[in-house]
mmCIF file of the N, C-alpha and C atoms, coordinates in Angstrom:
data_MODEL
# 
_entry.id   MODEL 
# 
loop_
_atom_site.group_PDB 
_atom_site.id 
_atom_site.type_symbol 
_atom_site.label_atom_id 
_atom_site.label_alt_id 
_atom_site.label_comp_id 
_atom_site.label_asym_id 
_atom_site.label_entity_id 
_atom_site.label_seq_id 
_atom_site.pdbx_PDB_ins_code 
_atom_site.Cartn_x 
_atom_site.Cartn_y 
_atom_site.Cartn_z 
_atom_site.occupancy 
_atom_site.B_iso_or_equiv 
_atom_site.pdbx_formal_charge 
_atom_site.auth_seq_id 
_atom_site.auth_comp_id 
_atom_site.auth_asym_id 
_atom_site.auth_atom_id 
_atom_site.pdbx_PDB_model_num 
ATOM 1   N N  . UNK A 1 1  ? 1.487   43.275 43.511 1.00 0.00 ? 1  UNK A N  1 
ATOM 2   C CA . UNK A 1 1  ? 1.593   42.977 42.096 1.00 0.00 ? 1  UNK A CA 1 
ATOM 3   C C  . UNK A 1 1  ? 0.954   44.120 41.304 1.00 0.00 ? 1  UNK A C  1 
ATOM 4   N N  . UNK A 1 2  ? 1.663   44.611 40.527 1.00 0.00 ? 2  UNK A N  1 
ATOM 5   C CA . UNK A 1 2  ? 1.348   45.775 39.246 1.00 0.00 ? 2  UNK A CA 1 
ATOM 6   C C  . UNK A 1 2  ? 0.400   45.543 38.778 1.00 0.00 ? 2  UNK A C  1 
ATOM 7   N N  . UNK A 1 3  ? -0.811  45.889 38.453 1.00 0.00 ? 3  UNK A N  1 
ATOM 8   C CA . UNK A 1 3  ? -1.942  45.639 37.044 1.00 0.00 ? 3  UNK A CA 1 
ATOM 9   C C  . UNK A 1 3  ? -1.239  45.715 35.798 1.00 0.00 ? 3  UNK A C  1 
ATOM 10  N N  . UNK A 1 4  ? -1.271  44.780 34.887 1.00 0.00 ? 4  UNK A N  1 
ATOM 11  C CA . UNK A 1 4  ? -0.920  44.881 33.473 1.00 0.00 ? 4  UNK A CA 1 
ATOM 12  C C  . UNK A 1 4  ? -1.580  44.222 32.943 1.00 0.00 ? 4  UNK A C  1 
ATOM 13  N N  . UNK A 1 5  ? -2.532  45.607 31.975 1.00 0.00 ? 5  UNK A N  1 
ATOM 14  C CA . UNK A 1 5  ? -3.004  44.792 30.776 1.00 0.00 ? 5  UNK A CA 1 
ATOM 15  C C  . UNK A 1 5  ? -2.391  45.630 29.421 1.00 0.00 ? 5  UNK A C  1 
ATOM 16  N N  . UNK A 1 6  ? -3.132  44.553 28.280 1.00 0.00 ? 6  UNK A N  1 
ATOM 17  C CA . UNK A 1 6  ? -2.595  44.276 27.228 1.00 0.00 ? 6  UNK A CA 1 
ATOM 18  C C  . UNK A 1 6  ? -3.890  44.453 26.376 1.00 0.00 ? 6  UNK A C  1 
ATOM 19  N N  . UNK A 1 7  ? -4.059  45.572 25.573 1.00 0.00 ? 7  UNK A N  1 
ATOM 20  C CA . UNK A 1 7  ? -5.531  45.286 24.693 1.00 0.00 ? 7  UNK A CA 1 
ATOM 21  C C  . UNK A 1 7  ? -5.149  45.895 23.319 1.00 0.00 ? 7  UNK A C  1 
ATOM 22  N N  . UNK A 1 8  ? -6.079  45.767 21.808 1.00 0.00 ? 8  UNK A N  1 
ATOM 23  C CA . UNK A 1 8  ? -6.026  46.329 21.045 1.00 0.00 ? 8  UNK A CA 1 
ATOM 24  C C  . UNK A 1 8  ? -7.104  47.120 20.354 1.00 0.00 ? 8  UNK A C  1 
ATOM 25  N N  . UNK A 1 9  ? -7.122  48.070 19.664 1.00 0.00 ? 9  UNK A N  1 
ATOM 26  C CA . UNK A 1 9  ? -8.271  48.839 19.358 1.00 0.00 ? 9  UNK A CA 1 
ATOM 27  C C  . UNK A 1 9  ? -8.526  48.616 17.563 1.00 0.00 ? 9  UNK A C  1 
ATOM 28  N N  . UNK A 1 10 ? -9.335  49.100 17.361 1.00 0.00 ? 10 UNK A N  1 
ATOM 29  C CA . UNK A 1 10 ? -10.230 48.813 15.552 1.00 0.00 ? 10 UNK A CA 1 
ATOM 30  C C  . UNK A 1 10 ? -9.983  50.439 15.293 1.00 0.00 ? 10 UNK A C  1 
ATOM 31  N N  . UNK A 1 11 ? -9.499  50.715 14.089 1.00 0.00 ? 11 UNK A N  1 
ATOM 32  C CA . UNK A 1 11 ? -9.577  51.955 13.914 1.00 0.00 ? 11 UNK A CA 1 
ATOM 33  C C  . UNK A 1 11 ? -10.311 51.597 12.427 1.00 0.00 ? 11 UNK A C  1 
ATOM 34  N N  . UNK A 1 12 ? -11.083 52.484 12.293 1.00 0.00 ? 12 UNK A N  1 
ATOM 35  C CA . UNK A 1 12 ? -12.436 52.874 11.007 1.00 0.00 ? 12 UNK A CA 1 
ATOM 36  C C  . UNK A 1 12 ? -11.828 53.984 10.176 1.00 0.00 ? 12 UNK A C  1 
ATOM 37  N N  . UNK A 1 13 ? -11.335 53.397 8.998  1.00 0.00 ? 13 UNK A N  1 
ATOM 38  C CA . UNK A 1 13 ? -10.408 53.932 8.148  1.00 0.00 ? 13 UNK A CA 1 
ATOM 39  C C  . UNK A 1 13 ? -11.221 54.550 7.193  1.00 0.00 ? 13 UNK A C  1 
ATOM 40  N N  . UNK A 1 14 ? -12.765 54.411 6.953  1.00 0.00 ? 14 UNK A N  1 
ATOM 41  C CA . UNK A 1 14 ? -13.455 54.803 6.305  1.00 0.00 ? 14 UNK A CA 1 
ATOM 42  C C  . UNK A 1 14 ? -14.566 55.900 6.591  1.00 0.00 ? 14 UNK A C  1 
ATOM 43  N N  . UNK A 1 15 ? -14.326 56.763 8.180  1.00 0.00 ? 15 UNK A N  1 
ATOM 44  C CA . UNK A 1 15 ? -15.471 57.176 9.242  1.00 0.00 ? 15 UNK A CA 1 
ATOM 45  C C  . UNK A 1 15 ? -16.083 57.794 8.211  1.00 0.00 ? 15 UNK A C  1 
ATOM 46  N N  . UNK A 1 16 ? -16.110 58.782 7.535  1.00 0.00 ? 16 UNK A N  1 
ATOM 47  C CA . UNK A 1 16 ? -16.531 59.904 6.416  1.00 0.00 ? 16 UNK A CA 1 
ATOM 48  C C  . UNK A 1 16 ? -17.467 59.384 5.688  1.00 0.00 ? 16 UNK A C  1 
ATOM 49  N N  . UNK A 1 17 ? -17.526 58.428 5.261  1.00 0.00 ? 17 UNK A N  1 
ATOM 50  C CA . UNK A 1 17 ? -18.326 57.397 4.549  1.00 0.00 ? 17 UNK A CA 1 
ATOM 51  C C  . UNK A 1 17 ? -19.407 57.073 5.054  1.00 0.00 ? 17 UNK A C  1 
ATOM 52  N N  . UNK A 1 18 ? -19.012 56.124 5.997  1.00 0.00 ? 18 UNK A N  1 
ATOM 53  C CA . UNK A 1 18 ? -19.823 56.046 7.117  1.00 0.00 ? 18 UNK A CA 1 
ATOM 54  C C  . UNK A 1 18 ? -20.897 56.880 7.612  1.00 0.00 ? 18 UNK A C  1 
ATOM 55  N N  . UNK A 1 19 ? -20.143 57.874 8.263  1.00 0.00 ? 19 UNK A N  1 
ATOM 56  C CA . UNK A 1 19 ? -21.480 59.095 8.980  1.00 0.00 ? 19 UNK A CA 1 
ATOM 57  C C  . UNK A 1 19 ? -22.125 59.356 7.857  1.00 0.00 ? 19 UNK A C  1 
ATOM 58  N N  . UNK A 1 20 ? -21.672 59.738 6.543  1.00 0.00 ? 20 UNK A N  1 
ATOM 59  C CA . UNK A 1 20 ? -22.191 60.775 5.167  1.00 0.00 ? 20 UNK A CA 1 
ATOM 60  C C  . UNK A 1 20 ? -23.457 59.163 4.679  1.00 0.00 ? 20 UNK A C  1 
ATOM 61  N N  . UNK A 1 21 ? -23.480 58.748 5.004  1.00 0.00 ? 21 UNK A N  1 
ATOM 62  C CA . UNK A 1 21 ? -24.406 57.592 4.421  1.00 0.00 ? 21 UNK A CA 1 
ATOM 63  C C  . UNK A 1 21 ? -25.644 57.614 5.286  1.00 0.00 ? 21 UNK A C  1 
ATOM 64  N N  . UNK A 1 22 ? -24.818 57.435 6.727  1.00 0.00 ? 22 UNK A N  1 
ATOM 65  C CA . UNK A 1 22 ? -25.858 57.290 7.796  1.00 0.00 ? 22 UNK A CA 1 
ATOM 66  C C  . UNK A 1 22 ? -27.064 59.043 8.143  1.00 0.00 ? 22 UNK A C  1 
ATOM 67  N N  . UNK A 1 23 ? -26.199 59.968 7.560  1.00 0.00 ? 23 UNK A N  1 
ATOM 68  C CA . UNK A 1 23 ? -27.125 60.958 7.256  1.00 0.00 ? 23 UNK A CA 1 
ATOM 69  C C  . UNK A 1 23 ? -27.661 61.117 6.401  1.00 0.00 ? 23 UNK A C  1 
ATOM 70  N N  . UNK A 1 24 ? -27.583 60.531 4.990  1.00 0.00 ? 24 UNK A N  1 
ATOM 71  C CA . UNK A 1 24 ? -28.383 60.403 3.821  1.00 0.00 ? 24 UNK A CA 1 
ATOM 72  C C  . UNK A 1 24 ? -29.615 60.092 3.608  1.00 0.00 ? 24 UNK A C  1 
ATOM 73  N N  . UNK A 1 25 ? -30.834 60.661 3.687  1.00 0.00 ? 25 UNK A N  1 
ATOM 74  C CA . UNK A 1 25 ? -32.094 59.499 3.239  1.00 0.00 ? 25 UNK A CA 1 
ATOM 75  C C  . UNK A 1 25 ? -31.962 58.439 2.810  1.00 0.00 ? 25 UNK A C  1 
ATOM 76  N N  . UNK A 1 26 ? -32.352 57.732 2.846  1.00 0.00 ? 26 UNK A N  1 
ATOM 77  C CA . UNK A 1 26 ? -32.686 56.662 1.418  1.00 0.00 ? 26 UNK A CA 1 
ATOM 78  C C  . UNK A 1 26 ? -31.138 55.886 1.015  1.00 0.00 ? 26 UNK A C  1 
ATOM 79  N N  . UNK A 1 27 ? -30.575 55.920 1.578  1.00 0.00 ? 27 UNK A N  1 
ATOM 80  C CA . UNK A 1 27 ? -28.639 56.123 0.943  1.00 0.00 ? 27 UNK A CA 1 
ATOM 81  C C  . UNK A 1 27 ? -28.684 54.533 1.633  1.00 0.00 ? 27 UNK A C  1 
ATOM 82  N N  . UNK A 1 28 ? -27.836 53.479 0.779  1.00 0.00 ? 28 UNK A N  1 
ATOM 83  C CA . UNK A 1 28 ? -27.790 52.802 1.452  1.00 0.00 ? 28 UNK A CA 1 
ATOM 84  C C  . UNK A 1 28 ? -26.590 52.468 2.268  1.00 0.00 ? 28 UNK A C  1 
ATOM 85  N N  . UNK A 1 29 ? -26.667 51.676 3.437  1.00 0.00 ? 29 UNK A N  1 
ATOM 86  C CA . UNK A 1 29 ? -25.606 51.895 4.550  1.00 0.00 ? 29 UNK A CA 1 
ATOM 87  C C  . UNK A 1 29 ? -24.116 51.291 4.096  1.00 0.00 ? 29 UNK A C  1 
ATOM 88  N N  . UNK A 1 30 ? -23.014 51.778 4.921  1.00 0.00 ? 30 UNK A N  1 
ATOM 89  C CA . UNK A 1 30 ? -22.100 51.696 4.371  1.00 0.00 ? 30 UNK A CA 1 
ATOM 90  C C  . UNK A 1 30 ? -21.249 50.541 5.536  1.00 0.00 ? 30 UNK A C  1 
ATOM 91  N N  . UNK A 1 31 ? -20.144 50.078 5.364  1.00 0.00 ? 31 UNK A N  1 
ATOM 92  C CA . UNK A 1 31 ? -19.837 49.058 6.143  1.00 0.00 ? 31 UNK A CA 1 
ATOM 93  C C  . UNK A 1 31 ? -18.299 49.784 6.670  1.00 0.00 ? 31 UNK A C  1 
ATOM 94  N N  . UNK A 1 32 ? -18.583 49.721 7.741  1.00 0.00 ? 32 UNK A N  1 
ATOM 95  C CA . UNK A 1 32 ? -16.898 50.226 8.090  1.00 0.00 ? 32 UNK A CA 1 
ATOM 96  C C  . UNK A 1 32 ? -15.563 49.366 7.964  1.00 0.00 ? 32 UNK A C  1 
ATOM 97  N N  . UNK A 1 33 ? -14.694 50.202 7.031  1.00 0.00 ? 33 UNK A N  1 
ATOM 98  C CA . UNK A 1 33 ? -13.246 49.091 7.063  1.00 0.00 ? 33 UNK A CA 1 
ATOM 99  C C  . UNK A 1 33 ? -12.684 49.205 8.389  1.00 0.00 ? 33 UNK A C  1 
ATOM 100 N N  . UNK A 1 34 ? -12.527 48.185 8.699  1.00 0.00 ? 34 UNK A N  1 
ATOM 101 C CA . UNK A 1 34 ? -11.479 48.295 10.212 1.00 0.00 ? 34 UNK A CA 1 
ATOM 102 C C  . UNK A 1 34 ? -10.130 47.740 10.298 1.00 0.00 ? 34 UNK A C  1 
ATOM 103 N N  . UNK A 1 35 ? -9.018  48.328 10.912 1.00 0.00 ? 35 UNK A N  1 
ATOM 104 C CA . UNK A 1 35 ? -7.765  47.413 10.624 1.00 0.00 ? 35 UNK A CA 1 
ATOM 105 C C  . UNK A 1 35 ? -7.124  47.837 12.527 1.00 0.00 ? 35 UNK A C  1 
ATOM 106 N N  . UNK A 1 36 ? -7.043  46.461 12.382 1.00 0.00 ? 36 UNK A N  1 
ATOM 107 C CA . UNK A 1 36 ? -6.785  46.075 13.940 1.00 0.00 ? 36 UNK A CA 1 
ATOM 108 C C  . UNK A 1 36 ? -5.100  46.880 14.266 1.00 0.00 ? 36 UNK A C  1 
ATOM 109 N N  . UNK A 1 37 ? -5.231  47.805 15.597 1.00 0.00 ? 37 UNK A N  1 
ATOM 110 C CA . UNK A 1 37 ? -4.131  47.891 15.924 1.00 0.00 ? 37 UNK A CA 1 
ATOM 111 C C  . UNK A 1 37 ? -3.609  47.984 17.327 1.00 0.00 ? 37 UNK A C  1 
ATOM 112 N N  . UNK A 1 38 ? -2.785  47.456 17.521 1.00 0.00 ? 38 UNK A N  1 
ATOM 113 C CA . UNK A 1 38 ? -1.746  47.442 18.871 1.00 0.00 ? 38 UNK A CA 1 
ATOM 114 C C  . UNK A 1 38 ? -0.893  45.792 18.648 1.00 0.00 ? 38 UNK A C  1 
ATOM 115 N N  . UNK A 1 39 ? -0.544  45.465 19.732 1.00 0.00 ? 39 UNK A N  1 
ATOM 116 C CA . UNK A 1 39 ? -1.342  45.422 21.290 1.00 0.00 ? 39 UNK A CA 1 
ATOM 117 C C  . UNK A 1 39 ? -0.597  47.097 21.804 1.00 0.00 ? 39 UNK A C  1 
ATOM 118 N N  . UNK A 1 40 ? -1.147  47.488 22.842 1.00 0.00 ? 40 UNK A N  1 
ATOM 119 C CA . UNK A 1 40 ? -1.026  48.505 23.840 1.00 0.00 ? 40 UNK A CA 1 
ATOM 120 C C  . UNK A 1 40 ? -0.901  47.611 24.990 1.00 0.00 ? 40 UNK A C  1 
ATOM 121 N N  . UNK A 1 41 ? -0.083  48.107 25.882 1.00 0.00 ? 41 UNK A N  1 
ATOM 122 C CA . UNK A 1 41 ? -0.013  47.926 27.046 1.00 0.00 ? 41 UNK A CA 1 
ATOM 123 C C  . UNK A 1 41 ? 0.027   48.848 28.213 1.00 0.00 ? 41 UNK A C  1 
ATOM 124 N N  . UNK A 1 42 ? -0.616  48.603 29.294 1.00 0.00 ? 42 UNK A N  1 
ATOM 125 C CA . UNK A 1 42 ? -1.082  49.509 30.133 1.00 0.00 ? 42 UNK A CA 1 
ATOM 126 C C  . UNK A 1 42 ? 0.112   49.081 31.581 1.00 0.00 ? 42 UNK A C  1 
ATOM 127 N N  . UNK A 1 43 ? 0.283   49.446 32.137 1.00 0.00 ? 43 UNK A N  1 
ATOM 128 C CA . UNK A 1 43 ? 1.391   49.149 33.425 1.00 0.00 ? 43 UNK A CA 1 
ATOM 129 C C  . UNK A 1 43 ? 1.042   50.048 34.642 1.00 0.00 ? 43 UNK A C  1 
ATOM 130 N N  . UNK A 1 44 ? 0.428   50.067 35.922 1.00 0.00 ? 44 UNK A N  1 
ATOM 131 C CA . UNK A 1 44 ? 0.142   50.895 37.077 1.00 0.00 ? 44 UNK A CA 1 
ATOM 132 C C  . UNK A 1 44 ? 1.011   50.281 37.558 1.00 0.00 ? 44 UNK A C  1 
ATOM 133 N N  . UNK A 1 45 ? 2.055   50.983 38.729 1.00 0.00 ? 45 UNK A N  1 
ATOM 134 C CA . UNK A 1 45 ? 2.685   50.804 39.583 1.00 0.00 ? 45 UNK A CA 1 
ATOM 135 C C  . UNK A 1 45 ? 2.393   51.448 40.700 1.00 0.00 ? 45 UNK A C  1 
ATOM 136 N N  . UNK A 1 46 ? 1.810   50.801 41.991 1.00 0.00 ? 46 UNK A N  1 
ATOM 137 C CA . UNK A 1 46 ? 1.415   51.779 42.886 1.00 0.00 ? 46 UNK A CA 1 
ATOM 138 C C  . UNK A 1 46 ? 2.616   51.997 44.227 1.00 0.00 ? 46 UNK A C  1 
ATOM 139 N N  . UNK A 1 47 ? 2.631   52.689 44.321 1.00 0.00 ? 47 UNK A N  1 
ATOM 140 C CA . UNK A 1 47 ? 3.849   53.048 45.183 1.00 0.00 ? 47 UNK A CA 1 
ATOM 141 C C  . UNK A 1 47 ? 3.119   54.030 47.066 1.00 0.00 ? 47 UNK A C  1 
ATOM 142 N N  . UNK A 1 48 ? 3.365   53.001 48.031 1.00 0.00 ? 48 UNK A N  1 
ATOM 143 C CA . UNK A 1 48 ? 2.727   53.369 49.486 1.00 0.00 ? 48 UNK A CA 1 
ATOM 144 C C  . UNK A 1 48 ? 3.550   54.702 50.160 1.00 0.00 ? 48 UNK A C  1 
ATOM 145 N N  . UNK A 1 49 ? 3.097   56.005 49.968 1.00 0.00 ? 49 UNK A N  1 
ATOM 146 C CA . UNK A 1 49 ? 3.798   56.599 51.082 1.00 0.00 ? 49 UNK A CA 1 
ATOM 147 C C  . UNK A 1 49 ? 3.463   57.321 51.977 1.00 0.00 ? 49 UNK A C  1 
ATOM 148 N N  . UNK A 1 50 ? 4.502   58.022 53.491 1.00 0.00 ? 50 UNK A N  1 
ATOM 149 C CA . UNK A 1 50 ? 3.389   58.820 54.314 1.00 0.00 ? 50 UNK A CA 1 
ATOM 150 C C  . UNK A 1 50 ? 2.547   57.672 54.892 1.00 0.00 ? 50 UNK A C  1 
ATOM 151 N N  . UNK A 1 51 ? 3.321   56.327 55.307 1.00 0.00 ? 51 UNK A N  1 
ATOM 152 C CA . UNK A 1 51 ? 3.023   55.176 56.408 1.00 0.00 ? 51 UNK A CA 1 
ATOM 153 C C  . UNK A 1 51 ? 3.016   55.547 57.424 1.00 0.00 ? 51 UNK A C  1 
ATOM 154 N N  . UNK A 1 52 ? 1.787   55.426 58.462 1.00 0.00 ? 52 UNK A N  1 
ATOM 155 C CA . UNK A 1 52 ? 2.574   55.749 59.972 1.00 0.00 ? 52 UNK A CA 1 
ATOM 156 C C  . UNK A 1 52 ? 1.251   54.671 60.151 1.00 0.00 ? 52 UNK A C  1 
ATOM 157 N N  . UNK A 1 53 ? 1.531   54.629 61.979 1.00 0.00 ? 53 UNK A N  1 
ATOM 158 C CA . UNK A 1 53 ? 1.016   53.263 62.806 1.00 0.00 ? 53 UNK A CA 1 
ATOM 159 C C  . UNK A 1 53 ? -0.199  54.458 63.140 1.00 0.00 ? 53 UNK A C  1 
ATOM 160 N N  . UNK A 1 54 ? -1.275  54.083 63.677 1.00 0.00 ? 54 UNK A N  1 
ATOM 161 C CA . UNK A 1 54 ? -2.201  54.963 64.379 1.00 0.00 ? 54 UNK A CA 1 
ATOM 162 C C  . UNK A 1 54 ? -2.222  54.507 65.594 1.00 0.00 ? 54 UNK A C  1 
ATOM 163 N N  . UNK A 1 55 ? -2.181  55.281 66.444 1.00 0.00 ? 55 UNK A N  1 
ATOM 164 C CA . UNK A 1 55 ? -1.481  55.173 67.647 1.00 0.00 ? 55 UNK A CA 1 
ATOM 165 C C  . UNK A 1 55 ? -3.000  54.425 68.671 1.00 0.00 ? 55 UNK A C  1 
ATOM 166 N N  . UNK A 1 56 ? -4.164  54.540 68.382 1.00 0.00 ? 56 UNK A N  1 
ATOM 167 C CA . UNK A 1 56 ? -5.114  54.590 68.933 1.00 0.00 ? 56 UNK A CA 1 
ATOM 168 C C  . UNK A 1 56 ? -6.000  52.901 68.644 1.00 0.00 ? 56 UNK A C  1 
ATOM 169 N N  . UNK A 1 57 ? -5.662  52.436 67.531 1.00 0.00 ? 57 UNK A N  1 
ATOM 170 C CA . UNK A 1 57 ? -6.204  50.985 67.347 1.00 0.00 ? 57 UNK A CA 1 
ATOM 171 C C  . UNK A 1 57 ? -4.817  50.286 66.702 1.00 0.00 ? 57 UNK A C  1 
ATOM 172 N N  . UNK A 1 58 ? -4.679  48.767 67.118 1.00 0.00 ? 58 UNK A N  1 
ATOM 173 C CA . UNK A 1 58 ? -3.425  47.697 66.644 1.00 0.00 ? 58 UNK A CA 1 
ATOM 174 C C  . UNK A 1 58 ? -3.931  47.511 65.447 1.00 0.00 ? 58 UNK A C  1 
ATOM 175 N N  . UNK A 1 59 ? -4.982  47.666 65.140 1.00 0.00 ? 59 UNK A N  1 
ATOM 176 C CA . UNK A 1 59 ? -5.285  47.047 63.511 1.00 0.00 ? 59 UNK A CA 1 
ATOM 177 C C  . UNK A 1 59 ? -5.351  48.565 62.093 1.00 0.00 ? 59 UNK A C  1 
ATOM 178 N N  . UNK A 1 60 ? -5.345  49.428 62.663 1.00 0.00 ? 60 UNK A N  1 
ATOM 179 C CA . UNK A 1 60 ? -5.121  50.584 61.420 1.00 0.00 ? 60 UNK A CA 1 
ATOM 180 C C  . UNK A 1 60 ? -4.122  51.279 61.329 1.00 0.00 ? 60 UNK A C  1 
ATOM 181 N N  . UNK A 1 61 ? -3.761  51.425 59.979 1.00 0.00 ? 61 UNK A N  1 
ATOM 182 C CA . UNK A 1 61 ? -2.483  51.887 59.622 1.00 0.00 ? 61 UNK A CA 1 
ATOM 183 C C  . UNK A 1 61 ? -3.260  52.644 58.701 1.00 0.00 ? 61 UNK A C  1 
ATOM 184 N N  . UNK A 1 62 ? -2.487  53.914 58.481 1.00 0.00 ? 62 UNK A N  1 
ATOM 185 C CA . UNK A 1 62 ? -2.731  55.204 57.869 1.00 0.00 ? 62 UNK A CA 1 
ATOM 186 C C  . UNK A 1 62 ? -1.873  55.401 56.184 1.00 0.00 ? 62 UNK A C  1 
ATOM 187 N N  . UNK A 1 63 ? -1.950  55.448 55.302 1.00 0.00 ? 63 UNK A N  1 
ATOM 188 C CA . UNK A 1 63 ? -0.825  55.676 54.082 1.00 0.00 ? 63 UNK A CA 1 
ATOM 189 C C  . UNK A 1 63 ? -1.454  55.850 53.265 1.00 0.00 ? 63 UNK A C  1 
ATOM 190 N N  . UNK A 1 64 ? -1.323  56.402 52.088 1.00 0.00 ? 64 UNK A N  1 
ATOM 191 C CA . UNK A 1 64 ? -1.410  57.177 50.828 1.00 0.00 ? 64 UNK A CA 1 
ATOM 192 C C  . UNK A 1 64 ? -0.611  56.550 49.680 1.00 0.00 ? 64 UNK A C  1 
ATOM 193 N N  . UNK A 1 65 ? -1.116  56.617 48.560 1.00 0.00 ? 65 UNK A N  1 
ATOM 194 C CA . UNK A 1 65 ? -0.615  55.742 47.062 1.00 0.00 ? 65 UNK A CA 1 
ATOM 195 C C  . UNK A 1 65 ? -0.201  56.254 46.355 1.00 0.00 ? 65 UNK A C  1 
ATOM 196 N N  . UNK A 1 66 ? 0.217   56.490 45.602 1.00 0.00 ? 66 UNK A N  1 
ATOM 197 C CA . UNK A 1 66 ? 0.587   57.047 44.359 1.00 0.00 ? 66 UNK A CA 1 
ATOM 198 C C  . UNK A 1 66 ? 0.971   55.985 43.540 1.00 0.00 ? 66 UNK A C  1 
ATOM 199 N N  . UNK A 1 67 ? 0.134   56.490 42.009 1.00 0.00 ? 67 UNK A N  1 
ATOM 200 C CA . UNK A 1 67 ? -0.186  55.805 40.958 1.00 0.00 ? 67 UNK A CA 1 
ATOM 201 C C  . UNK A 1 67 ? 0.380   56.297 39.746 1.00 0.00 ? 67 UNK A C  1 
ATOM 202 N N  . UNK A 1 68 ? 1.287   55.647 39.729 1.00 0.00 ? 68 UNK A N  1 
ATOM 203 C CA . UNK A 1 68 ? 2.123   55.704 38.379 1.00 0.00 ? 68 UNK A CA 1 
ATOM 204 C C  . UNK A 1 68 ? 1.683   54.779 37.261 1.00 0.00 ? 68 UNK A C  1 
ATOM 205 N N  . UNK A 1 69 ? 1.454   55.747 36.067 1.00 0.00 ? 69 UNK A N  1 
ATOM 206 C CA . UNK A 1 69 ? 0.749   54.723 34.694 1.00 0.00 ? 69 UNK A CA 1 
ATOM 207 C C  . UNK A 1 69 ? 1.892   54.669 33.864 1.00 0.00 ? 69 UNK A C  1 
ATOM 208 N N  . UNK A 1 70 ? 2.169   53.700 33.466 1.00 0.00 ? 70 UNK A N  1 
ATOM 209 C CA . UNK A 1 70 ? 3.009   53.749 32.023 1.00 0.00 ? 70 UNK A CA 1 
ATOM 210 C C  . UNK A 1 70 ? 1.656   53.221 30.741 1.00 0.00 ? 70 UNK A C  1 
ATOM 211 N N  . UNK A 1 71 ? 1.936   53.454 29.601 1.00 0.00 ? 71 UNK A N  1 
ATOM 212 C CA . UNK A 1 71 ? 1.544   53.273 28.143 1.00 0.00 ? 71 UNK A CA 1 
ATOM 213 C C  . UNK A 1 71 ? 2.876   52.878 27.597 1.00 0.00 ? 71 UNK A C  1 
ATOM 214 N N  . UNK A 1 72 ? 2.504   52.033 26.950 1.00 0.00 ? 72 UNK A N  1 
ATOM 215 C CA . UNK A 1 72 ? 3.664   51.266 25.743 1.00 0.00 ? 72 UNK A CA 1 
ATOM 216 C C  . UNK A 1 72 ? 2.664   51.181 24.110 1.00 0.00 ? 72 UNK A C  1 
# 
């Protein structure tokens, strides 16, 4: 089964404000606007290759992954 997640991020539409306050003496603090965006979705597909049996124990098998990401 694929991992898929689904999350959203806050972007601070006001950063400039913000920092320029928080470096100010005496300045009083400023409140960040935030406006919610996504969802984003994340998708790994892992894909097994370069399988072989190991010839020396019944219980280990040898293979390599490859990890394919999608973003939406």
């Amino acid at each position: 089964m694929a991992p898929f997640i689904r999350f959203w991020m806050w972007e601070v539409t006001n950063a400039d404000e913000v920092e320029a306050a928080g470096r100010t003496p005496g300045a009083q603090p400023v409140k960040p606007r935030l406006v919610e965006r996504g969802p984003y979705h994340y998708i790994e597909d892992r894909v097994k290759v370069n399988v072989s049996d190991e010839s020396e124990s019944e219980n280990h098998v040898r293979l390599a992954i490859n990890l394919l990401s999608f973003a939406r």
